[in-house]
Every structure is written in structure tokens, then in C-alpha cells.
Backbone as CSV, one residue per row, in Angstrom:
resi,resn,N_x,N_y,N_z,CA_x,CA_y,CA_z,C_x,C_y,C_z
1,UNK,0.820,-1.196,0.000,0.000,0.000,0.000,0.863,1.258,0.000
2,UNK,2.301,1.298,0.866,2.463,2.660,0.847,3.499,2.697,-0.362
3,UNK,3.669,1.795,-1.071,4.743,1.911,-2.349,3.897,2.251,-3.263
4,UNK,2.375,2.085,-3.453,2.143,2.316,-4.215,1.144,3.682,-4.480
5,UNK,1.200,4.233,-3.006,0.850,5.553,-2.105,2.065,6.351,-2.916
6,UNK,3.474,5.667,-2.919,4.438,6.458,-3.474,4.582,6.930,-4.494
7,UNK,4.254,5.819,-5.324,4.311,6.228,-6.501,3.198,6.800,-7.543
8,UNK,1.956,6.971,-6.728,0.935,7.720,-6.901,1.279,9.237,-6.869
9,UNK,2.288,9.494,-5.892,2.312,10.673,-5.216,3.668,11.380,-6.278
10,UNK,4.547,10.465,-6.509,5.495,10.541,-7.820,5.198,11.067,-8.974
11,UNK,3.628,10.966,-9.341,3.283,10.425,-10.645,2.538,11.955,-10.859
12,UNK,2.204,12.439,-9.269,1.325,13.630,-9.588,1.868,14.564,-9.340
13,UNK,3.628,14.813,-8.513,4.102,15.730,-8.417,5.247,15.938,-9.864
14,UNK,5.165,15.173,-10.688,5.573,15.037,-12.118,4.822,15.492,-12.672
15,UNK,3.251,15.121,-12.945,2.416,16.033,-14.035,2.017,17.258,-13.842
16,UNK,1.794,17.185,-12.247,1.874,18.718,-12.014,2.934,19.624,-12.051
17,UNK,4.299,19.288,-12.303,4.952,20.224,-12.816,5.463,20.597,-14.053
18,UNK,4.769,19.252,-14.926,4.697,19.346,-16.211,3.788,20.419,-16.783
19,UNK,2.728,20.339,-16.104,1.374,21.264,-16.386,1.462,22.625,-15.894
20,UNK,2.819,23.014,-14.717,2.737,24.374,-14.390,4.098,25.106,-15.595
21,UNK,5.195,24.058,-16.113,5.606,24.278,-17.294,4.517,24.561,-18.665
22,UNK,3.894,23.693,-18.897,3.092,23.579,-20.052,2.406,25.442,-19.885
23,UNK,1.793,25.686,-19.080,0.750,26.498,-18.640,1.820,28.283,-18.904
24,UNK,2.938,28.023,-17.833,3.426,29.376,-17.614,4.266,30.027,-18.530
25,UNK,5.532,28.932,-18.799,6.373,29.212,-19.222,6.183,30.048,-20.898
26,UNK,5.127,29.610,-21.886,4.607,30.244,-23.152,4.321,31.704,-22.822
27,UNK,4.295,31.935,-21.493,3.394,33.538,-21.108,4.694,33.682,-20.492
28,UNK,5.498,33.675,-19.851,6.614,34.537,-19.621,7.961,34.484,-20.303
29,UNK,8.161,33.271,-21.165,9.179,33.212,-22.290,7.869,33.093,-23.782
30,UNK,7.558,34.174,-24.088,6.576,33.885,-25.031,7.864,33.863,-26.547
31,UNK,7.272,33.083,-27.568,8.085,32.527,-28.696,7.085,32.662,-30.010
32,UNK,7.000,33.504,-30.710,6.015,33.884,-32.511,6.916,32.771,-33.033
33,UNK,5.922,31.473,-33.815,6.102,30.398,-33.846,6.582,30.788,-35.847
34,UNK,5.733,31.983,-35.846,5.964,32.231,-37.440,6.809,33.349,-37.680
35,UNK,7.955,33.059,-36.607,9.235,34.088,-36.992,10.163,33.398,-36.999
36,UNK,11.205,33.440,-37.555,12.453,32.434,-37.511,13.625,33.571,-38.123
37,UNK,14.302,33.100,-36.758,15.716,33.700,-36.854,17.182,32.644,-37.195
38,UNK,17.336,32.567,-38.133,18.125,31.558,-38.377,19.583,31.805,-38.503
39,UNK,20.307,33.143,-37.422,21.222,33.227,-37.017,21.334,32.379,-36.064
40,UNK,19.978,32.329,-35.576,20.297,31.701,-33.736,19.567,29.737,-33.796
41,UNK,19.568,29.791,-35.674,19.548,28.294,-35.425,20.336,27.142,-35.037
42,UNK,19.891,26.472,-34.382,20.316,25.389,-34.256,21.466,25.698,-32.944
43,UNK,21.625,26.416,-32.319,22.472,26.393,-31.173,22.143,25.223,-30.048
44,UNK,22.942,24.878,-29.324,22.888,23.847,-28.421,22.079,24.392,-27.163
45,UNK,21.803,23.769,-26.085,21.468,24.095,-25.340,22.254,24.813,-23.948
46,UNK,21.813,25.820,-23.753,23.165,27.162,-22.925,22.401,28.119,-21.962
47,UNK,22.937,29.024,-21.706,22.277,29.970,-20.761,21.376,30.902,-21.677
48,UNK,21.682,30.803,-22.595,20.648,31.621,-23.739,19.277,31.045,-23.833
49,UNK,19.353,29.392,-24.108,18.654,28.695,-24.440,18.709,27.459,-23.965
50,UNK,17.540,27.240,-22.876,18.298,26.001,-21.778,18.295,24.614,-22.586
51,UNK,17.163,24.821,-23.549,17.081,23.332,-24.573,16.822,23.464,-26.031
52,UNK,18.168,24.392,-25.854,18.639,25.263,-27.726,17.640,25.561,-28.589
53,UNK,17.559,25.601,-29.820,16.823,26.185,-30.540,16.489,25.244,-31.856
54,UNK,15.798,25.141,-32.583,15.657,24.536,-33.890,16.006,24.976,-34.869
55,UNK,15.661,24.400,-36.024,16.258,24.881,-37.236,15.982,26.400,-37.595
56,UNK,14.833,26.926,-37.052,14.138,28.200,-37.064,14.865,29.080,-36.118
57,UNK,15.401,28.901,-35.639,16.209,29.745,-34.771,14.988,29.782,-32.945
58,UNK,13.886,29.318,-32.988,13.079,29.220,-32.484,13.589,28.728,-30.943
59,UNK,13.205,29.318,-29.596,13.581,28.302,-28.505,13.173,27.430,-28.017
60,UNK,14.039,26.495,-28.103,12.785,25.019,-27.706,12.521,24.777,-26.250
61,UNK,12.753,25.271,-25.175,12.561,25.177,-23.835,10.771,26.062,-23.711
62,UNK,10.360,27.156,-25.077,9.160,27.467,-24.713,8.486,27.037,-26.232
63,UNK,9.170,25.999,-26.860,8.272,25.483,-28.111,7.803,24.238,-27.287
64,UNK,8.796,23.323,-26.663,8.325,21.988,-25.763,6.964,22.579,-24.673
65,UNK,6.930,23.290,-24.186,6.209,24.046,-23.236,4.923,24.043,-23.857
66,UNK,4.719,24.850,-25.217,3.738,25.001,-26.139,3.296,23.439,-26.630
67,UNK,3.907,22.606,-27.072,3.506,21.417,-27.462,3.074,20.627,-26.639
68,UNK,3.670,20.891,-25.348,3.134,19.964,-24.574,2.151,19.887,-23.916
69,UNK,1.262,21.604,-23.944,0.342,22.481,-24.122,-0.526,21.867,-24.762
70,UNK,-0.563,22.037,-25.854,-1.157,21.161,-27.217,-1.870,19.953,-27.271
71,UNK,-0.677,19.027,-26.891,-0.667,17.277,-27.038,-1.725,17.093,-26.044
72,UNK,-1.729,17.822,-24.384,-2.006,17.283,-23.743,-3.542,17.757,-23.364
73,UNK,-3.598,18.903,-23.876,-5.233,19.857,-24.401,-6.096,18.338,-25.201
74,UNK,-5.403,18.095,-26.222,-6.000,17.052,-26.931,-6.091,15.956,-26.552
75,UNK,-5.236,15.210,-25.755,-5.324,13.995,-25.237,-6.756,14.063,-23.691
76,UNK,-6.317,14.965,-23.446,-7.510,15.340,-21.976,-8.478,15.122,-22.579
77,UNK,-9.383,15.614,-23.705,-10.634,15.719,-24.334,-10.667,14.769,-24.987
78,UNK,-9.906,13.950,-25.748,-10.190,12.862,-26.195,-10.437,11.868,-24.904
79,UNK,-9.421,11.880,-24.140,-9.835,11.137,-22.631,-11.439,11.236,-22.379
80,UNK,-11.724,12.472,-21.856,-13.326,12.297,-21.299,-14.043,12.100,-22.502
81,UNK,-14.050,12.768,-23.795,-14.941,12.414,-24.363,-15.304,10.230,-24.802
82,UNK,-13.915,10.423,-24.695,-14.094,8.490,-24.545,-14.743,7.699,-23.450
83,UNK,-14.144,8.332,-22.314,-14.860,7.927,-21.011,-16.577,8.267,-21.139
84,UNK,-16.986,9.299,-21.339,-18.338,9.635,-21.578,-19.573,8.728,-22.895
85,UNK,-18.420,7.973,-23.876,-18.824,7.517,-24.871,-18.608,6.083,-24.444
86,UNK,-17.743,5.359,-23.838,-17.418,4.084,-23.235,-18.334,3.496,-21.877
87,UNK,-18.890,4.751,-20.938,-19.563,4.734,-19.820,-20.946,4.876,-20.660
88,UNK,-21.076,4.984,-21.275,-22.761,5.163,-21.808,-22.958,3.625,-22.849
89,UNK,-21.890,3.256,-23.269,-22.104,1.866,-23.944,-21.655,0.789,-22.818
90,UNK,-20.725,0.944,-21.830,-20.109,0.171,-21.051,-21.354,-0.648,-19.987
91,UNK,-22.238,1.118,-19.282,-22.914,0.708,-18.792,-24.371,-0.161,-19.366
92,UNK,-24.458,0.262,-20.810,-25.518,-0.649,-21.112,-25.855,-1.503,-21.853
93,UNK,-24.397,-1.908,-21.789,-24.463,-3.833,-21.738,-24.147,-4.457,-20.718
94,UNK,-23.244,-3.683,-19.842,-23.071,-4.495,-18.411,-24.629,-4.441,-18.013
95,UNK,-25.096,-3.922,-17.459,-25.798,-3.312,-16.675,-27.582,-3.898,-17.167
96,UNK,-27.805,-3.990,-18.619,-29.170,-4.590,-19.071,-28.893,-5.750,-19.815
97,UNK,-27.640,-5.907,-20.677,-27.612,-7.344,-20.876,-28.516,-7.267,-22.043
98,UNK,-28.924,-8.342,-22.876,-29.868,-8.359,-23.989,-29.436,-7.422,-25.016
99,UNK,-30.411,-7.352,-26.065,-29.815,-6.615,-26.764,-28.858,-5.364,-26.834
100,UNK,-28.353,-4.833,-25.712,-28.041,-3.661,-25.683,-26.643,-4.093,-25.245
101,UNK,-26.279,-5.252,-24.438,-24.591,-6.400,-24.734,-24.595,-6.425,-25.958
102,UNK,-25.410,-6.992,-26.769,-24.875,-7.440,-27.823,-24.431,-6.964,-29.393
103,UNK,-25.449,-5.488,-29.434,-25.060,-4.342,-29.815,-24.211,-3.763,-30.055
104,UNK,-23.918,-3.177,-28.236,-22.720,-2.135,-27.787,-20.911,-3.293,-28.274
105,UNK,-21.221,-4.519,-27.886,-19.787,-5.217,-28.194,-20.223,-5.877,-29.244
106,UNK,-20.857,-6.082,-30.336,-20.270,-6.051,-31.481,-19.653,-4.695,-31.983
107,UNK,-20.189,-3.513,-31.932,-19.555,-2.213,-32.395,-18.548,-1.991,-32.136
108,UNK,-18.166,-2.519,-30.637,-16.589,-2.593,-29.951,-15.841,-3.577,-30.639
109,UNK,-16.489,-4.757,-31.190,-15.924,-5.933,-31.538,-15.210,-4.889,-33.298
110,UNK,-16.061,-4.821,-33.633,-15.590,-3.977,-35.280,-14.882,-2.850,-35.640
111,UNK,-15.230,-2.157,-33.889,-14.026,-1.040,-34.075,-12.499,-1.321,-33.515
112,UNK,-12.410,-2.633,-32.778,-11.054,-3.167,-32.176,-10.551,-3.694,-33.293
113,UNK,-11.436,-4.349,-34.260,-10.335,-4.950,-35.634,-10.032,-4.223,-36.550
114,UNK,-10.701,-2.729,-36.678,-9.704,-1.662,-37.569,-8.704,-1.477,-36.697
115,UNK,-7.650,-1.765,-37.463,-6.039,-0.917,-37.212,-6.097,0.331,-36.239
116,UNK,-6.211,0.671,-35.229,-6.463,2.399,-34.757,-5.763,3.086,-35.458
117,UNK,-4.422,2.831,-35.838,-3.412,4.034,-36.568,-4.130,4.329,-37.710
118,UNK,-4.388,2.987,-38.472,-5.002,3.535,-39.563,-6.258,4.023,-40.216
119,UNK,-7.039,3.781,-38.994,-8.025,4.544,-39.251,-8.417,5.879,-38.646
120,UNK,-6.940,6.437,-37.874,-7.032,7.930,-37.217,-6.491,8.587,-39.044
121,UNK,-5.559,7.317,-39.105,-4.588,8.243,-40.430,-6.213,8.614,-41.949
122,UNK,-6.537,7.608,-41.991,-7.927,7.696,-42.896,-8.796,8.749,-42.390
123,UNK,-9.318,8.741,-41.013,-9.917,10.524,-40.330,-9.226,11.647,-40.596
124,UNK,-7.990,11.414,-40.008,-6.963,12.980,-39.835,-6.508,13.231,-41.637
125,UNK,-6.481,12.260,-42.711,-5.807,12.724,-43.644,-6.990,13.125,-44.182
126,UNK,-8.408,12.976,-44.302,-9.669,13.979,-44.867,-9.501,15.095,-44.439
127,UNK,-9.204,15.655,-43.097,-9.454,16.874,-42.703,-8.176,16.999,-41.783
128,UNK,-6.829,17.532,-42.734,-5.638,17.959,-42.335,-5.567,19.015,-41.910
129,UNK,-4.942,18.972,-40.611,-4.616,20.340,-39.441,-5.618,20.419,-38.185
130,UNK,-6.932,19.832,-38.801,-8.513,19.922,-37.732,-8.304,19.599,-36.853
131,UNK,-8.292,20.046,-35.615,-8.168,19.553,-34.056,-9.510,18.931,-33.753
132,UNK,-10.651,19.561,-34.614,-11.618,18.184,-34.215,-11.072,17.072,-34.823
133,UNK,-10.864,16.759,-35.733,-10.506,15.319,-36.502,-9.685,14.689,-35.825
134,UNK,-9.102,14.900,-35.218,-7.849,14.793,-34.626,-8.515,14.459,-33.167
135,UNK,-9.392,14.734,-32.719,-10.194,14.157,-31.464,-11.456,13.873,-32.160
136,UNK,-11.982,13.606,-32.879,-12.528,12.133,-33.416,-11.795,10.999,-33.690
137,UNK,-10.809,11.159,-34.482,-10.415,9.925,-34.627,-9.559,8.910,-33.532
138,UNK,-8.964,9.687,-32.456,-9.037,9.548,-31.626,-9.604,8.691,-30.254
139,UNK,-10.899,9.260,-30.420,-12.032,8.889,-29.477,-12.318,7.376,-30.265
140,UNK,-12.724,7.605,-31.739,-13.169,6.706,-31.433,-12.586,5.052,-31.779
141,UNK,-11.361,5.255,-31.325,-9.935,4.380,-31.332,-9.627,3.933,-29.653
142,UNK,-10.192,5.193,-28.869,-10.345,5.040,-27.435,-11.272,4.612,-26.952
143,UNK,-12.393,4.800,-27.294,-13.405,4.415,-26.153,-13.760,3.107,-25.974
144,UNK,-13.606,1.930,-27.105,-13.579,0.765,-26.616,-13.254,-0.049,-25.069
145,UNK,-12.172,0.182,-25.109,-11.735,0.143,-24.241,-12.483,0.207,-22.694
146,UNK,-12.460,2.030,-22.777,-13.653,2.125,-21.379,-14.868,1.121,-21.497
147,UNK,-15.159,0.882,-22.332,-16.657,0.447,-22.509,-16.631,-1.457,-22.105
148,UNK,-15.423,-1.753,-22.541,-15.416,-3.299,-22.091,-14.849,-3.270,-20.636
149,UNK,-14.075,-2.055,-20.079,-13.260,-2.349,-18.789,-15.082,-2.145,-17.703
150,UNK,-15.670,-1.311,-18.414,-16.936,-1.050,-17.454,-18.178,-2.228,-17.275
151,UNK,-18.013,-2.688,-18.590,-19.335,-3.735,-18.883,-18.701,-4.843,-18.028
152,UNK,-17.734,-5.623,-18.003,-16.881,-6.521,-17.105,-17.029,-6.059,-15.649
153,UNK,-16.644,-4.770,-15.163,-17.260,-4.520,-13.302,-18.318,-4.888,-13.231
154,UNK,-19.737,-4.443,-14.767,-21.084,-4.205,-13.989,-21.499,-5.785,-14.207
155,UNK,-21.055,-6.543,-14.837,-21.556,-7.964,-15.141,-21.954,-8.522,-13.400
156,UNK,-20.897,-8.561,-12.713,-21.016,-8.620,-11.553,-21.898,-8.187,-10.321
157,UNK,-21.926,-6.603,-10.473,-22.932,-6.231,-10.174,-24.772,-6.300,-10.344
158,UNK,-24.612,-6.485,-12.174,-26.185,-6.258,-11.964,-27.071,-7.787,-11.125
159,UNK,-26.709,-8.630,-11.002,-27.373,-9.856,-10.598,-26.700,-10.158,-8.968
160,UNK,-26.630,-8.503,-8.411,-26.046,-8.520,-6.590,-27.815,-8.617,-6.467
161,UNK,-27.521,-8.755,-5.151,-28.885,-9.035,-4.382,-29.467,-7.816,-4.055
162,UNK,-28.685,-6.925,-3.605,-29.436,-5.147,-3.442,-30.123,-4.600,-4.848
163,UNK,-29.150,-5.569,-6.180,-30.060,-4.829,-7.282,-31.494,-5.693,-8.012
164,UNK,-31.483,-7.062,-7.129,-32.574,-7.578,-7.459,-33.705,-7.312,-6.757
165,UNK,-33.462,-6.801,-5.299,-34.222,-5.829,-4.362,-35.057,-5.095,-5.354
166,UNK,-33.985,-4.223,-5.464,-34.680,-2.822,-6.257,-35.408,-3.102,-7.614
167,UNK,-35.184,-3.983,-8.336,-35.862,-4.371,-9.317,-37.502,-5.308,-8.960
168,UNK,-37.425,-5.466,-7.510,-38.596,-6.321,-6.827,-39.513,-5.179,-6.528
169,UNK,-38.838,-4.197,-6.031,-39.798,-3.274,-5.724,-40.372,-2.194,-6.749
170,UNK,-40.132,-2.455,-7.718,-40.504,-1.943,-8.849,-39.581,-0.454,-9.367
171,UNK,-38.365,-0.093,-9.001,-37.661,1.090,-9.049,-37.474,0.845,-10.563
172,UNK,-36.833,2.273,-11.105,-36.963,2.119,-13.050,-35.845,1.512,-12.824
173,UNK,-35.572,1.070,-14.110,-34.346,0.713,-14.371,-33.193,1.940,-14.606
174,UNK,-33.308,3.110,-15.257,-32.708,4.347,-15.149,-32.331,4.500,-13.542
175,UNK,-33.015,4.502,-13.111,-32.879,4.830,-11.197,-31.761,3.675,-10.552
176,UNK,-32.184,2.571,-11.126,-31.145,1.660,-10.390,-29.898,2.040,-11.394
177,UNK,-29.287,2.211,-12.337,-28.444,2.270,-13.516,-27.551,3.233,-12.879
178,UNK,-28.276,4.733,-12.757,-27.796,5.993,-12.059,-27.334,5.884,-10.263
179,UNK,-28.099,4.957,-9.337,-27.689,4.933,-8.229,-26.610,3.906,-8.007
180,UNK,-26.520,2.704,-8.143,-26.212,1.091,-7.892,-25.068,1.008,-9.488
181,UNK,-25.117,1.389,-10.445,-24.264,0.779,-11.521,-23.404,1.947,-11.761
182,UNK,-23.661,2.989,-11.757,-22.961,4.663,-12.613,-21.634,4.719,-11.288
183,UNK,-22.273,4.570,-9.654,-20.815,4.620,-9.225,-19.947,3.945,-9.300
184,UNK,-20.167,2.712,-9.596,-19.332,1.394,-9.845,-18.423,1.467,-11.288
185,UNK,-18.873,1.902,-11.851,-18.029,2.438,-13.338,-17.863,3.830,-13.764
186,UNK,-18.116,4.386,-12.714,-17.553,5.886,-12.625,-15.578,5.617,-12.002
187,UNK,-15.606,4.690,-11.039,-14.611,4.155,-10.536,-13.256,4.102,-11.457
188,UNK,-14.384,2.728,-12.535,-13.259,2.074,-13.503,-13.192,3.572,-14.491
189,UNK,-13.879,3.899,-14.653,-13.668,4.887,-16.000,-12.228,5.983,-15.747
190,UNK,-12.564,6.553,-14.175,-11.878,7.320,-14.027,-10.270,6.954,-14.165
191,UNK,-9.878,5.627,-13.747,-8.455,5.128,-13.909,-8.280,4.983,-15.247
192,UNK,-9.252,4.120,-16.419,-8.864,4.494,-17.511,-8.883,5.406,-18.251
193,UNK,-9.193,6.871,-18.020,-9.348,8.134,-18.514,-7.666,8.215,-18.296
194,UNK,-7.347,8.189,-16.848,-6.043,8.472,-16.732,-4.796,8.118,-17.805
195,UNK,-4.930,6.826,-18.069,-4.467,5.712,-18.265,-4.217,6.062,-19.962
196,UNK,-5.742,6.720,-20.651,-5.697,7.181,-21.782,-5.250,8.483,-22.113
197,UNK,-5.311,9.693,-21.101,-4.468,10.307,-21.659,-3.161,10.413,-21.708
198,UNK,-2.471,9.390,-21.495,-1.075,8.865,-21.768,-0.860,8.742,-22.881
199,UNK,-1.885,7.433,-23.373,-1.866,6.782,-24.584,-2.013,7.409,-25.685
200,UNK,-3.259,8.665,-25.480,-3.622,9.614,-26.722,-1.881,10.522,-26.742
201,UNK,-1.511,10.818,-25.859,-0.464,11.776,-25.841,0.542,10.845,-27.448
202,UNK,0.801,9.790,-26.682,1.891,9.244,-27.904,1.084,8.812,-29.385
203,UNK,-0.747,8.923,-29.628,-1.020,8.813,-30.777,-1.313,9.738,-31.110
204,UNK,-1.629,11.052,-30.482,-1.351,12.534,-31.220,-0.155,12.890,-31.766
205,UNK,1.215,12.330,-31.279,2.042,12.823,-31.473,2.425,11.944,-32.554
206,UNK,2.012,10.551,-33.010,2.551,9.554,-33.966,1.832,10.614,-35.181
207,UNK,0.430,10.843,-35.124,-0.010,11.340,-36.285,0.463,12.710,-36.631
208,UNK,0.676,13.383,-36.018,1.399,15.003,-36.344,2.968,14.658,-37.009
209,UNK,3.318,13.508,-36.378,4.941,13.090,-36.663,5.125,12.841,-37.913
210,UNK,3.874,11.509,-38.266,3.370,11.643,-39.763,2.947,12.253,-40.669
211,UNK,2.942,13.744,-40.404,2.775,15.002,-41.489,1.465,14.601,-41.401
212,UNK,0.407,14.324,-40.973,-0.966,14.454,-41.054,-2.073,14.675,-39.837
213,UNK,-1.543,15.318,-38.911,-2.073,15.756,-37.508,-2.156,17.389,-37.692
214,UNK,-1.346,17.876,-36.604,-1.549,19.737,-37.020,-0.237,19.824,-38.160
215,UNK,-1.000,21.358,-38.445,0.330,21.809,-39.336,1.273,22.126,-38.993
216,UNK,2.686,21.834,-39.949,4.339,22.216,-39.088,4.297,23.639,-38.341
217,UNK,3.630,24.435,-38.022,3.979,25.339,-38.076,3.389,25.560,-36.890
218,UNK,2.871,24.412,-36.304,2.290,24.632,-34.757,2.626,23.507,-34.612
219,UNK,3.063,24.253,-32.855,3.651,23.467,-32.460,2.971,22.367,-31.113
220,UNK,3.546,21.238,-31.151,3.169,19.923,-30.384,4.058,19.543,-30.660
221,UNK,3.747,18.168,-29.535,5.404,17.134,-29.319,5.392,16.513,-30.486
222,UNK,4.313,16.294,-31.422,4.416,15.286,-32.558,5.665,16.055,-33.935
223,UNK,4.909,17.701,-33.652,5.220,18.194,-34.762,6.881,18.606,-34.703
224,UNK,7.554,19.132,-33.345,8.777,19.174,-32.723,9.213,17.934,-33.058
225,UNK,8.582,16.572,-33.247,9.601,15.339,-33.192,9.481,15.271,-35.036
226,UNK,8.591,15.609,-35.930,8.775,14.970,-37.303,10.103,16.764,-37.929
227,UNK,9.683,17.549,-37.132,10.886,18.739,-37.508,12.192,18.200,-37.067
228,UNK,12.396,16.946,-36.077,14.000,17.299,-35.888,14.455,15.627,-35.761
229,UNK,13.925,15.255,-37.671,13.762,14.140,-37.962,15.296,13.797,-38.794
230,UNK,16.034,15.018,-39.036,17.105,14.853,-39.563,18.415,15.390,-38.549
231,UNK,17.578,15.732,-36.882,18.436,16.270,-35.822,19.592,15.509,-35.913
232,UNK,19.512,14.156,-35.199,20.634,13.235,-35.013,21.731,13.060,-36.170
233,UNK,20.991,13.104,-36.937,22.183,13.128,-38.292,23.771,14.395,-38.309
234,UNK,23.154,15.406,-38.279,23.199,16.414,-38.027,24.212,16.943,-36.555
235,UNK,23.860,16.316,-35.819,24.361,16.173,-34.372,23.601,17.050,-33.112
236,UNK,22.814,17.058,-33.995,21.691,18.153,-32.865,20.892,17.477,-32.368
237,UNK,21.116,16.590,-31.311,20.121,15.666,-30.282,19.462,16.480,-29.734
238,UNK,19.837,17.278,-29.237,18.796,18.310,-28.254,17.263,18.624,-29.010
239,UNK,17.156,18.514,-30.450,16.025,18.490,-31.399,15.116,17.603,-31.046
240,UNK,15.595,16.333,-30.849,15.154,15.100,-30.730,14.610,14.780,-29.148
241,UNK,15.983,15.007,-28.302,15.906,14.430,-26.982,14.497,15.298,-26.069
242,UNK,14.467,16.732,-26.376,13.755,17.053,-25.551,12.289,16.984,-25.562
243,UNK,12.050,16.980,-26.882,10.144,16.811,-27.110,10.166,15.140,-26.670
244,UNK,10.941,14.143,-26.839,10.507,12.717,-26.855,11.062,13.028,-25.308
245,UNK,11.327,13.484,-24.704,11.604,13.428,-23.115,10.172,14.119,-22.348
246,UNK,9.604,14.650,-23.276,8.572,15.448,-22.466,7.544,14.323,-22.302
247,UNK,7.278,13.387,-23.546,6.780,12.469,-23.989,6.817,11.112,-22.756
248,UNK,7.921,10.854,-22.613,8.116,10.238,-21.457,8.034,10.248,-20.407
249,UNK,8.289,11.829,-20.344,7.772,12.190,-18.645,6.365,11.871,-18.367
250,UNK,5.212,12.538,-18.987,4.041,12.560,-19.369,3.343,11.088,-19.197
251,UNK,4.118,10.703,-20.259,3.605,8.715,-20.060,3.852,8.205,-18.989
252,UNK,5.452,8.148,-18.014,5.515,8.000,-17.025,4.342,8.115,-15.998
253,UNK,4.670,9.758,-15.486,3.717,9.779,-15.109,2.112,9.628,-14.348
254,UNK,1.620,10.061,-15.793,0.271,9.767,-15.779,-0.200,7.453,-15.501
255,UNK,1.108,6.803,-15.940,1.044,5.165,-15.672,1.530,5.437,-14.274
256,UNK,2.008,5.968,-13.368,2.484,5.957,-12.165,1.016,6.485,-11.339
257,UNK,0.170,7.203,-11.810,-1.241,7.445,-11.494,-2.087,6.385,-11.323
258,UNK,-2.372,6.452,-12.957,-3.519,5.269,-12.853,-3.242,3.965,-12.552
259,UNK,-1.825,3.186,-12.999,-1.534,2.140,-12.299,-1.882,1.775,-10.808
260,UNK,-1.794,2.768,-9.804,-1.457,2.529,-8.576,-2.911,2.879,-7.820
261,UNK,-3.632,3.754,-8.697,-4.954,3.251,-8.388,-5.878,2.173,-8.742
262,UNK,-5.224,1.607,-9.948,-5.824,0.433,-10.506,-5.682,-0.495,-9.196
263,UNK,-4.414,-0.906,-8.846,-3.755,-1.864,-7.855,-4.496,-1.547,-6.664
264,UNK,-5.174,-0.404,-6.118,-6.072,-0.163,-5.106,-7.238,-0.186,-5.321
265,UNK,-7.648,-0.068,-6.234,-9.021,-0.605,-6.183,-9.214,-2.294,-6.396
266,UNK,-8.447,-2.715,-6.922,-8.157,-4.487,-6.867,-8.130,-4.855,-5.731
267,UNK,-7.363,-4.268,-4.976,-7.138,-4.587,-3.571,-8.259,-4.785,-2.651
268,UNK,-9.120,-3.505,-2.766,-10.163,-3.022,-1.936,-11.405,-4.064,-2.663
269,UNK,-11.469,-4.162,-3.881,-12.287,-5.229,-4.262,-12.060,-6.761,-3.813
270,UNK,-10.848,-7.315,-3.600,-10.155,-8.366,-3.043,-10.363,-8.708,-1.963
């Protein structure tokens, strides 16, 4: 319990200082993304520039800041909007069973055997640069997921004895759904929300990396990593190292979160 108290506590004094970077640093080192000084490209990282500059002469200590801004704007909303779309199918097949199981997971069943990459890349390449597209295709690559981790808690639940009570005494079924099933997969949802905006973080950033997410010219960790795609060659790691480090922190993280609540609520269910 308290190791994993620890690393709960690890996980949130990391994103929260990721997020007071993400948040401040664009407003007090502010950076015009469509100016480029290319005297001051490509310098290493120094007292000028704590994590040098890009090919644009641009500073990357408040372009990473901005992207990570970005990535993680998008991954959050793809998060709930999945959770909100996974908890509304999750709960009603766990929860009524009959047609509305068999429905909700075949749709899950047909959207788990498209490829996700390639069918964000088939969304995002119709409508290139769209930050909605880009959280559609997204979502709906994510929400599976919630929707089978929820229908699996409530299987259990709906045939408890308090909910055959309530179904004796004639309560709606909405009423029991909302009191007896919604907190029970409000639970699971919330760890995999966590859990997903990890995951969206590194498939926002695969598709921007792939020239078909936002445009180069805004910035995110995807778009910082497909710009400093010829860094290493070059000898300019600092291009490379610091957006895929933000990346890691982030993933870290946010799995040091939801992991360790996963493992406590197992426990407490146990």
C-alpha cells in the first residue's frame, strides 16, 4: 500500500509540474512560432537557451512548453470524451444485458479490428490540421476500451442481491443504472481516462509526426519530433531528446497514477 501511495504521489508531483511548465512558461518566455531567426539556429542548449533552438532559430525550452500544451489539451478531451462515450455503452451492456450487450460489443468488436493508426490516419488525412478530426479519430480508437473495462465490473454487479431488491420493488431501471451501476463504473472509467491520456499523448504525437495531424507550423510534441527528424544526423540531439523526453515524462507519469490506483481498487475489491 504505501509503495504504491508512493508512486501515486510521484506520478502527480511530475504532471503537475509538467502542467505548471506547459501552462506558464509560453506567457513569460513567449516565442512567434511564425518568426524564424536563423542566425540563432540550431544552437545547443546554454544559458541563452536552456534546450537550444531549432532549425528556425526558435527556442525550444518554450516550443516543448507550447507542445506539450497542445498534445495534452488534446489527449484530456479525447480522454473524457471516450470515457463519456465508453460509460454510456459500457454501462448498457453491463448493466441490461440483452440486446443492448450485444449491440454495444459487437460495435466494440468492429471497431477493435480496424487498425487504430489507420483509421485515425484515414480521419486525420480527410481533414488535415482539424483539431476536431484529430479528437474524433481519436475517441473513437479510445473508447472501446472504457466500454469493455466497465461492462466486465457491472456484469457482476447487476445480478447482486441489493439490485434484485430494487428491481422487486418496482424502481426504473434508469434509477437503479444511475444509483447502484454509474458509481461502480464511474470508478473504472476514471483510472482508464487516466491511463488514456497517456496513450492519446503518444497517438497525437505519432499522427502530427506523420505530417498528417496539425500543421508544421504549430507546435506539439508530434510536430517538434517529425521537424527534428534529420536532428541526429546532423548532431543536434537536443532536437530530438527534448520533445521525446517530455513524452516520457508525461507517459511515465500519468502510468504511475492510474496504475497505482488500478492496484487499489483491486485490492479493496479483493
Amino acid at each position: 500500500m504505501a509503495e504504491r501511495n508512493r508512486a501515486a504521489w510521484c506520478g502527480a508531483v511530475i504532471i503537475t509540474a509538467l502542467a505548471l511548465y506547459a501552462i506558464f512558461v509560453p506567457i513569460v518566455f513567449p516565442v512567434d512560432e511564425a518568426i524564424t531567426d536563423f542566425a540563432a539556429a540550431d544552437q545547443g542548449p546554454g544559458l541563452a537557451h536552456w534546450f537550444g533552438t531549432d532549425s528556425s532559430g526558435r527556442d525550444l525550452f518554450t516550443l516543448v512548453a507550447k507542445g506539450m500544451r497542445v498534445s495534452l489539451g488534446i489527449s484530456a478531451v479525447t480522454a473524457v470524451v471516450s470515457a463519456i462515450a465508453g460509460l454510456a455503452v459500457g454501462i448498457a451492456a453491463g448493466a441490461f444485458g440483452g440486446w443492448w450487450d450485444r449491440i454495444g460489443m459487437r460495435v466494440a468488436d468492429a471497431m477493435t479490428a480496424i487498425p487504430s493508426l489507420l483509421l485515425s490516419l484515414l480521419i486525420v488525412s480527410m481533414f488535415r490540421g482539424s483539431l476536431v478530426a484529430i479528437v474524433v479519430s481519436l475517441v473513437l480508437t479510445h473508447w472501446t476500451s472504457i466500454a469493455r473495462v466497465v461492462r466486465a465490473e457491472l456484469l457482476s454487479v447487476r445480478h447482486a442481491e441489493y439490485v434484485e431488491v430494487a428491481k422487486l420493488r418496482g424502481v426504473p431501471s434508469w434509477k437503479i443504472a444511475r444509483v447502484h451501476f454509474l458509481p461502480v463504473a464511474l470508478g473504472q472509467a476514471g483510472v482508464a481516462v487516466v491511463l488514456l491520456v497517456a496513450h492519446a499523448v503518444w497517438h497525437e504525437s505519432t499522427l502530427s509526426f506523420l505530417g498528417v495531424g496539425l500543421p508544421p507550423h504549430q507546435a506539439s510534441l508530434g510536430t517538434l519530433l517529425a521537424d527534428a527528424g534529420d536532428a541526429l544526423l546532423l548532431g543536434h540531439w537536443w532536437r530530438l531528446a527534448f520533445p521525446a523526453g517530455a513524452i516520457v515524462a508525461v507517459t511515465l507519469a500519468l502510468s504511475l497514477i492510474g496504475r497505482s490506483f488500478s492496484a487499489s481498487r483491486a485490492a479493496v475489491t479483493a
